[in-house]
N, CA and C of each residue as an Amber inpcrd file, in Angstrom:
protein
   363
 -20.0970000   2.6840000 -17.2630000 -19.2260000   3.2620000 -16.2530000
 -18.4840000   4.4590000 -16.8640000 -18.4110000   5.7270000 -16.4840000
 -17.5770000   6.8290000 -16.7040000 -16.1160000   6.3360000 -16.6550000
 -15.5730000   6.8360000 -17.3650000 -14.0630000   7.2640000 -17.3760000
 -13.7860000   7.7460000 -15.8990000 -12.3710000   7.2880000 -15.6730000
 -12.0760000   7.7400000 -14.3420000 -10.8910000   8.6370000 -14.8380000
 -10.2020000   9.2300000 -13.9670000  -9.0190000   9.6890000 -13.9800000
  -7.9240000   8.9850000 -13.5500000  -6.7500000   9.2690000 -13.6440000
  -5.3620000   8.7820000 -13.0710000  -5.5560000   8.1350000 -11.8280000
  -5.9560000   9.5270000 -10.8300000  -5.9400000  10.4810000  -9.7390000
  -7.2580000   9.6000000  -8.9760000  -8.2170000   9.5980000  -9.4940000
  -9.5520000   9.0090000  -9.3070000  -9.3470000   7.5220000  -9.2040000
  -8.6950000   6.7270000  -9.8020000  -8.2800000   5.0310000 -10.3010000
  -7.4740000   5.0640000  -9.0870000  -6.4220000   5.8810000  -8.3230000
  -5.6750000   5.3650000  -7.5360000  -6.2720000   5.9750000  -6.5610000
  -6.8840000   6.8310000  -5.7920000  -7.5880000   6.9270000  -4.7700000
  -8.4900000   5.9910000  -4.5820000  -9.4610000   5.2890000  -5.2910000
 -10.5140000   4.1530000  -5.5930000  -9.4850000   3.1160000  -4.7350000
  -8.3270000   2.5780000  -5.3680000  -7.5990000   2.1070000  -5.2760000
  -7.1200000   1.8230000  -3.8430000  -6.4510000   3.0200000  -3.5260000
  -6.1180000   3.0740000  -1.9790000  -7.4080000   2.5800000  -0.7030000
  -8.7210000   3.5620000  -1.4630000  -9.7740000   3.4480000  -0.3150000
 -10.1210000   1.7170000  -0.1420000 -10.0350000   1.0120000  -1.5080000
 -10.6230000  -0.5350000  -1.4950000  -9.2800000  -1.0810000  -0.7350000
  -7.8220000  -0.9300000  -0.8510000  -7.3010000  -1.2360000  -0.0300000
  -6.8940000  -0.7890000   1.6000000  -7.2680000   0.1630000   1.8240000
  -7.6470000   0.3480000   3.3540000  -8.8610000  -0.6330000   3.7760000
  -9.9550000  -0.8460000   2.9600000 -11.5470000  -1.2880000   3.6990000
 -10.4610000  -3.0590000   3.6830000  -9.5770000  -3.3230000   2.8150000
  -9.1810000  -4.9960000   2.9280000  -8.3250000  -5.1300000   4.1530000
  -7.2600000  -3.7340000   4.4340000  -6.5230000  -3.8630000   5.6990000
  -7.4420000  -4.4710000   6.7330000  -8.4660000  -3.3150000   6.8900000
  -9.0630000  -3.3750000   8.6230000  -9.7330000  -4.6790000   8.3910000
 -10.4340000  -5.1680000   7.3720000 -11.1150000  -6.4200000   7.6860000
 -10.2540000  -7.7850000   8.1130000  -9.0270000  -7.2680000   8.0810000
  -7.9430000  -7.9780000   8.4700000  -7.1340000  -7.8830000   9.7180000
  -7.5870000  -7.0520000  10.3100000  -7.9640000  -6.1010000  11.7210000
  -6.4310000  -5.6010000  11.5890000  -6.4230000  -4.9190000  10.5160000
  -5.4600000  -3.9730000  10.6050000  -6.1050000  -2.7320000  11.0080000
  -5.2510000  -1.9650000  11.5190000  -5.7320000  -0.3380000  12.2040000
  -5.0110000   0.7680000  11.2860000  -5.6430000   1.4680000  10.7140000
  -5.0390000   2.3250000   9.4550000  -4.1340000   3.6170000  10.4550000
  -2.9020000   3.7350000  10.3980000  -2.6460000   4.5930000  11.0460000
  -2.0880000   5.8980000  10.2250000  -1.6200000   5.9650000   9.3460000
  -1.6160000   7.0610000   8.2340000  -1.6190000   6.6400000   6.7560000
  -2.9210000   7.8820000   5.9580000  -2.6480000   7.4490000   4.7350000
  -1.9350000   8.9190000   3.5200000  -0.7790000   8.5650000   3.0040000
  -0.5910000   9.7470000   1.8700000   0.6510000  10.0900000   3.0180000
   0.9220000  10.1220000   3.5860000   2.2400000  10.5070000   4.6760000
   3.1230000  11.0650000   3.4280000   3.7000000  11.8250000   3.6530000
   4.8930000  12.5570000   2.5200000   5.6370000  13.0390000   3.2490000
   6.9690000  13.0420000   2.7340000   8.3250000  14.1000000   3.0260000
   8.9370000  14.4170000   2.2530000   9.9460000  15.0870000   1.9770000
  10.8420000  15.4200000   0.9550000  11.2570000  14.3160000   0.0010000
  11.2300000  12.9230000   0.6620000  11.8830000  11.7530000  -0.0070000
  10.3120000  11.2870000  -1.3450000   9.2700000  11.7210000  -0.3830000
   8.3930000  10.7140000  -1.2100000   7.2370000  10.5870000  -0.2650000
   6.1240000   9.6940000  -0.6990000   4.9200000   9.1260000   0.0060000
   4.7330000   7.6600000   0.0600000   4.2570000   7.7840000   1.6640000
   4.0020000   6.5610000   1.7130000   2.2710000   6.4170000   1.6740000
   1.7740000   5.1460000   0.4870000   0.5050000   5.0990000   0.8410000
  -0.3200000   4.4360000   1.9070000   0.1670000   4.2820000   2.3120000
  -0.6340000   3.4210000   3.4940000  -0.0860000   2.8250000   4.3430000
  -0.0470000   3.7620000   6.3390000   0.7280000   2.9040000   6.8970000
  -0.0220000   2.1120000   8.2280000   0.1450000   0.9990000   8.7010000
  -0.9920000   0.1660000   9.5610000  -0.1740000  -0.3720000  10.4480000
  -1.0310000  -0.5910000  11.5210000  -0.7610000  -1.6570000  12.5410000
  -1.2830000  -2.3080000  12.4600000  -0.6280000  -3.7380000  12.7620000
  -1.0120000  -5.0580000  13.0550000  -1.2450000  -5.1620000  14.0570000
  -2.2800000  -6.6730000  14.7360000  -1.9390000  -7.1410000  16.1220000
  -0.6140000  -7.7240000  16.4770000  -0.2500000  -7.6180000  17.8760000
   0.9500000  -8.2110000  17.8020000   1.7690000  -6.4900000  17.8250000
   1.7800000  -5.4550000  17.2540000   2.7090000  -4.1240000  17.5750000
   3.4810000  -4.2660000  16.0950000   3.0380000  -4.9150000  15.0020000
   3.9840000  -4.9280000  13.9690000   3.4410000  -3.7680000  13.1590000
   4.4290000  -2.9570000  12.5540000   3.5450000  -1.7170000  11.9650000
   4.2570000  -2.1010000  10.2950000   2.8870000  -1.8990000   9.4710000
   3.1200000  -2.3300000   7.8720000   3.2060000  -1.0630000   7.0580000
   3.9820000  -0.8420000   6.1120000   4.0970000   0.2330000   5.2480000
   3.2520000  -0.9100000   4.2570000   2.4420000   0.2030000   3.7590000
   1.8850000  -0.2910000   2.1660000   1.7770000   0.2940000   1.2270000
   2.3330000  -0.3360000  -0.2110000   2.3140000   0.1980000  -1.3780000
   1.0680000  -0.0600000  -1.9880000  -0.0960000   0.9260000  -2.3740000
  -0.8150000   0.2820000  -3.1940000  -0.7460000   0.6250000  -5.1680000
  -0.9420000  -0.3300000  -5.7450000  -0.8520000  -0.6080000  -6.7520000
  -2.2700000  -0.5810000  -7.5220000  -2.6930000   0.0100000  -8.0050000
  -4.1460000   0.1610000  -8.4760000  -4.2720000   0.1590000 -10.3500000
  -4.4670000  -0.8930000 -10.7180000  -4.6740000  -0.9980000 -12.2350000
  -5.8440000  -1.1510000 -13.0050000  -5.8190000  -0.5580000 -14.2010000
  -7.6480000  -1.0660000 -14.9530000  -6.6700000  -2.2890000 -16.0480000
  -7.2530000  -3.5470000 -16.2270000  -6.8500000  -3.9230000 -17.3680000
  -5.3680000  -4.9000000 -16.7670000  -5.0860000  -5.7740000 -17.4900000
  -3.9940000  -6.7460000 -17.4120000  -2.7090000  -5.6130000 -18.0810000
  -2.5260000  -4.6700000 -18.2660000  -1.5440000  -4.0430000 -19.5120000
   0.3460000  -4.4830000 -18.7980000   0.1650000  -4.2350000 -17.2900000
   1.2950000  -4.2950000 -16.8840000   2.2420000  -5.5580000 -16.2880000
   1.6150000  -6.5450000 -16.5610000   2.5540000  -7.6330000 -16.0800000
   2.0150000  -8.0410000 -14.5700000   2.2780000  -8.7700000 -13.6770000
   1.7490000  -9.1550000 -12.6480000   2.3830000  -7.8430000 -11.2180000
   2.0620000  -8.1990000  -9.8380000   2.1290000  -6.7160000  -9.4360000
   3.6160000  -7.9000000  -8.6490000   3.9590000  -8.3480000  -8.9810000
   5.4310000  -8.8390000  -8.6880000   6.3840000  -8.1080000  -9.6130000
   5.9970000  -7.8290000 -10.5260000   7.2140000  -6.8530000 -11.0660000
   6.6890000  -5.0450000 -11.0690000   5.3730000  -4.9790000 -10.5300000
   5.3920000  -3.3090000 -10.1030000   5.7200000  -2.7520000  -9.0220000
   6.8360000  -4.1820000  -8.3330000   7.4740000  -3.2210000  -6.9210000
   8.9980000  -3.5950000  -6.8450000   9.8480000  -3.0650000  -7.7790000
  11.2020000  -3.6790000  -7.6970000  12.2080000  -3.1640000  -6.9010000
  13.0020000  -3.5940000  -6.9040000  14.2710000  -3.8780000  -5.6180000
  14.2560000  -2.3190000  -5.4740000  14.3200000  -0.8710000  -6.4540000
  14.7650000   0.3360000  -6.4450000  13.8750000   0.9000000  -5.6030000
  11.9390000   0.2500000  -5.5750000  11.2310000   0.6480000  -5.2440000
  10.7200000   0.2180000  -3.5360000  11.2050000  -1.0490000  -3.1140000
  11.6030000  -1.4840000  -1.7870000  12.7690000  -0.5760000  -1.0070000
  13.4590000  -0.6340000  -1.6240000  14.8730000   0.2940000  -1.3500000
  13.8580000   1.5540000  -0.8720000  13.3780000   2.5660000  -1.4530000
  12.8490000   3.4450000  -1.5990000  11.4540000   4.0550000   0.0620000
  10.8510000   2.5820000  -0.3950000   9.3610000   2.4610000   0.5470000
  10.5570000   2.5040000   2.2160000  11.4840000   1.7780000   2.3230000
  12.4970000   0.7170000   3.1110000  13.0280000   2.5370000   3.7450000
  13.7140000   3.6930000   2.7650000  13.8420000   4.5960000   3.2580000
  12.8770000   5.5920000   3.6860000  11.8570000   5.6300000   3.4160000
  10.4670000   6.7120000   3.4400000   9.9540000   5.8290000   5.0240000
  10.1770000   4.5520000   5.0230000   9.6050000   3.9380000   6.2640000
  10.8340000   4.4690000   7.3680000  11.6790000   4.4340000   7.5220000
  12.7290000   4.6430000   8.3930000  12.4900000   5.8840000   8.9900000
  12.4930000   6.8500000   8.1900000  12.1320000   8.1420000   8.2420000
  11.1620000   8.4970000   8.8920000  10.1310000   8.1590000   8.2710000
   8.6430000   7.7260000   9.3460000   8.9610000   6.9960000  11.0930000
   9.5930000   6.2970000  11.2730000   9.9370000   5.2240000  12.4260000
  10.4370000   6.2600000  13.0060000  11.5390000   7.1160000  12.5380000
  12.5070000   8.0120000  13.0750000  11.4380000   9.2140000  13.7300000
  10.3930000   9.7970000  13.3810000   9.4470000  10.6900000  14.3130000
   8.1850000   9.8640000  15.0520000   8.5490000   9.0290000  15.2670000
   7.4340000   7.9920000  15.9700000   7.7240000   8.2260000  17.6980000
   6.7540000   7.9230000  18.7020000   7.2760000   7.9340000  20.0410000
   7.0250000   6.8130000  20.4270000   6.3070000   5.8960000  19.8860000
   5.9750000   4.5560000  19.8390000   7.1030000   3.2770000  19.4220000
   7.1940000   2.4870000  20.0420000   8.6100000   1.8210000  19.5250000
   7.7960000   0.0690000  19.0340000   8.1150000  -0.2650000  17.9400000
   7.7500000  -0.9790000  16.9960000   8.3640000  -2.3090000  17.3100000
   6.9020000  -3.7600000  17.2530000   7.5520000  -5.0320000  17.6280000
   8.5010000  -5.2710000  16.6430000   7.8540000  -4.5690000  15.1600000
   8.2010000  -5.4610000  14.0560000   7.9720000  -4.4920000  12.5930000
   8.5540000  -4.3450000  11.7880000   8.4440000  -4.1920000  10.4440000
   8.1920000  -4.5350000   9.2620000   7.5750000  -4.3820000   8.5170000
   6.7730000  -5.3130000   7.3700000   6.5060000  -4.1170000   6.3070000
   6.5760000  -4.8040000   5.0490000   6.5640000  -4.1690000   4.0060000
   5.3680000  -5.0680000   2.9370000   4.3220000  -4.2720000   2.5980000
   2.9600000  -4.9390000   1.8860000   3.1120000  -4.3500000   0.4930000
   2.5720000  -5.2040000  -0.3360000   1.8750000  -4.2280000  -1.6760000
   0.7700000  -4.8130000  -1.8730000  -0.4230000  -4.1670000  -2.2400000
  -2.0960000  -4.7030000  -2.7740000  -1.8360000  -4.0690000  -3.6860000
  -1.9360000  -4.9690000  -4.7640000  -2.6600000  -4.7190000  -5.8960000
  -4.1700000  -4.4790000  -6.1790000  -4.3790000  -3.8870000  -6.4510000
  -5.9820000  -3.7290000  -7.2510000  -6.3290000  -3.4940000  -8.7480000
  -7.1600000  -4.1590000  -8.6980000  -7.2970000  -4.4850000 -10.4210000
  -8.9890000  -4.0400000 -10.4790000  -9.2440000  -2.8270000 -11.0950000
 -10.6360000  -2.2390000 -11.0880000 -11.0750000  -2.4790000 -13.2080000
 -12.2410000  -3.5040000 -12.8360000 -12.4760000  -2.7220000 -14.4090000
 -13.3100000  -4.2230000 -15.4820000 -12.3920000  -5.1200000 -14.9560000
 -12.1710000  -6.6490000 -16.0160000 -12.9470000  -7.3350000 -15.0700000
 -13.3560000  -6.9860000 -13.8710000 -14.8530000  -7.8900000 -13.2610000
 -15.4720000  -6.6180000 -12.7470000 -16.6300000  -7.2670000 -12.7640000
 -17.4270000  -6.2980000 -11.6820000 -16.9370000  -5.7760000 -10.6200000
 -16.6430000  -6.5100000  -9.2650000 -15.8300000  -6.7700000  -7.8700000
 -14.5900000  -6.0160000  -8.3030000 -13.8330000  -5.1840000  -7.6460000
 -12.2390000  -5.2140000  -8.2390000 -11.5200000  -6.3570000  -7.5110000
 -10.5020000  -7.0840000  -7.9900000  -9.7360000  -7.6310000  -7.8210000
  -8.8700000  -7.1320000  -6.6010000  -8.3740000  -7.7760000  -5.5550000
  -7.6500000  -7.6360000  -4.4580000  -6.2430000  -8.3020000  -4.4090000
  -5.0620000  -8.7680000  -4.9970000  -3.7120000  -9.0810000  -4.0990000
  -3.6990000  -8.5160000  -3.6060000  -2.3410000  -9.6100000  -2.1720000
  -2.0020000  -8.9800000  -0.8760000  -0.8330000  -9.5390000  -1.0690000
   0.3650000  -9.2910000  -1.1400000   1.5900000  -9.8750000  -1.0120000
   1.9190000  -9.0750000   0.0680000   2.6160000  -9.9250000   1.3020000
   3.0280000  -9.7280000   2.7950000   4.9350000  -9.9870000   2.6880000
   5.6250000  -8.7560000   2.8940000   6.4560000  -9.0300000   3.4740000
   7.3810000  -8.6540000   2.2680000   7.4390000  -8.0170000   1.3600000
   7.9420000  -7.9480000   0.2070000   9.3950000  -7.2220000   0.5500000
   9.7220000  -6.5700000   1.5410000  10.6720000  -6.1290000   1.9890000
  11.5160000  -6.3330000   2.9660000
């Protein structure tokens, strides 16, 4: 397998976690969204009208600890304001709010590895 890049590892990353949303019949409704504050990677609807912000987390290798500590309180805080912001140019009015992170783990199996932690915010 080639060397990937940064850039390359987390796009991989994002795309394997979009293909896990929809099979979950999530509906991808923006990905890479940015504003002055920051980006959001991935934002979806649920059934039901609940719309999910998602962080994805894309790693080669065990190096960083589990993906429970690669989304901390500063970084909820953060997703929590970049989502608001987002809500705030919407014309669509929302059942519900939810905050995701997938981890992906590319590298140490064949398959990459998938977490889904729901609701982290």
């Amino acid at each position: 397998m080639t060397m990937l890049t940064r850039n390359q590892i987390g796009a991989l990353g994002e795309q394997l976690a979009v293909e896990h949303l929809e099979s979950l019949r999530l509906r991808i409704v923006a990905r890479n969204w940015r504003c002055r504050y920051g980006e959001l990677d991935i934002i979806a609807a649920a059934p039901g009208g609940t719309v999910v912000f998602v962080e994805v987390k894309t790693r080669t290798g065990d190096g960083f600890g589990g993906l429970e500590y690669a989304v901390t309180p500063a970084k909820v805080r953060r997703i929590r304001r970049l989502a608001g912001i987002w809500l705030a140019g919407q014309e669509k009015r929302w059942a519900a709010v939810r905050i995701d992170v997938i981890g992906v783990r590319i590298g140490r199996q064949r398959t990459p590895e998938i977490s889904h932690l729901r609701g982290v915010g």
